[in-house]
C-alpha positions in Angstrom: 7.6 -19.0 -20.0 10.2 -16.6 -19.7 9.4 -14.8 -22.5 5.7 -14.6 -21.4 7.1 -13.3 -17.6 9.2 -10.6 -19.1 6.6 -9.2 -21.5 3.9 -9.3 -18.2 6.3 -7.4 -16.8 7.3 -4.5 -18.9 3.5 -4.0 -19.7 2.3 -3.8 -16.5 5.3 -1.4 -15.2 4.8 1.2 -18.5 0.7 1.2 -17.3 2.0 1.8 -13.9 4.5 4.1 -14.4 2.8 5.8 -17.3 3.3 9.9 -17.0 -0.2 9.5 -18.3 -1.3 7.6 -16.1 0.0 9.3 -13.1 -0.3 12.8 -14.1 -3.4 13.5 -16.4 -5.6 16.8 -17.1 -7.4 17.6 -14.5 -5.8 15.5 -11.8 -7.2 16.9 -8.9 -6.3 15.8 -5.4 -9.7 17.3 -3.4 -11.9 15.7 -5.1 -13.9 13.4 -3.4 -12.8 10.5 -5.4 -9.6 11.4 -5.2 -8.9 8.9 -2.1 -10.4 5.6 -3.2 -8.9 6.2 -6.7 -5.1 6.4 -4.7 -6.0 3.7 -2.0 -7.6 1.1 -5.5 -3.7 2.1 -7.1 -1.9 1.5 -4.0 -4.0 -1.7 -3.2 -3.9 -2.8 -6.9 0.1 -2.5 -6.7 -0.1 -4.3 -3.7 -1.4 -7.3 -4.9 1.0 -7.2 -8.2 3.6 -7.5 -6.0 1.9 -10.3 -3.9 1.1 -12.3 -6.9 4.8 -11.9 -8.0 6.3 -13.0 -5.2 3.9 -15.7 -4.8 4.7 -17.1 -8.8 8.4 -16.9 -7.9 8.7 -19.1 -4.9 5.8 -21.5 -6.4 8.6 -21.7 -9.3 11.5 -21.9 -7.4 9.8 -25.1 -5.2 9.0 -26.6 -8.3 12.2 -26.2 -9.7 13.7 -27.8 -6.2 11.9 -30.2 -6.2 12.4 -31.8 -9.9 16.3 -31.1 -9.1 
């Protein structure tokens, strides 16, 4: 499970943090689709980090309880 966590985790922080993904040809901020694509990222982050924090605590009450 660990093992499982840590890989989840280093894939979906290179795709995040990619330069590639980031930074591409013809990355151009006034276009119109410029704003949903940022807001979808932003949101998309978001709710990494909620799920996260969500698996953690679900993990840490079932590893309190079975103590």
């Amino acid at each position: 499970m660990k093992i499982r966590s840590l890989s989840l985790l280093a894939v979906s922080s290179a795709t995040i943090f990619s330069q590639s993904a980031l930074a591409h040809s013809g990355h151009d901020h006034s276009h119109w689709s410029s704003s949903a694509i940022h807001s979808a990222t932003f949101f998309g982050i978001i709710i990494l980090v909620g799920v996260a924090a969500y698996s953690v605590n679900k993990h840490l009450a079932r590893k309190k309880i079975s103590s």
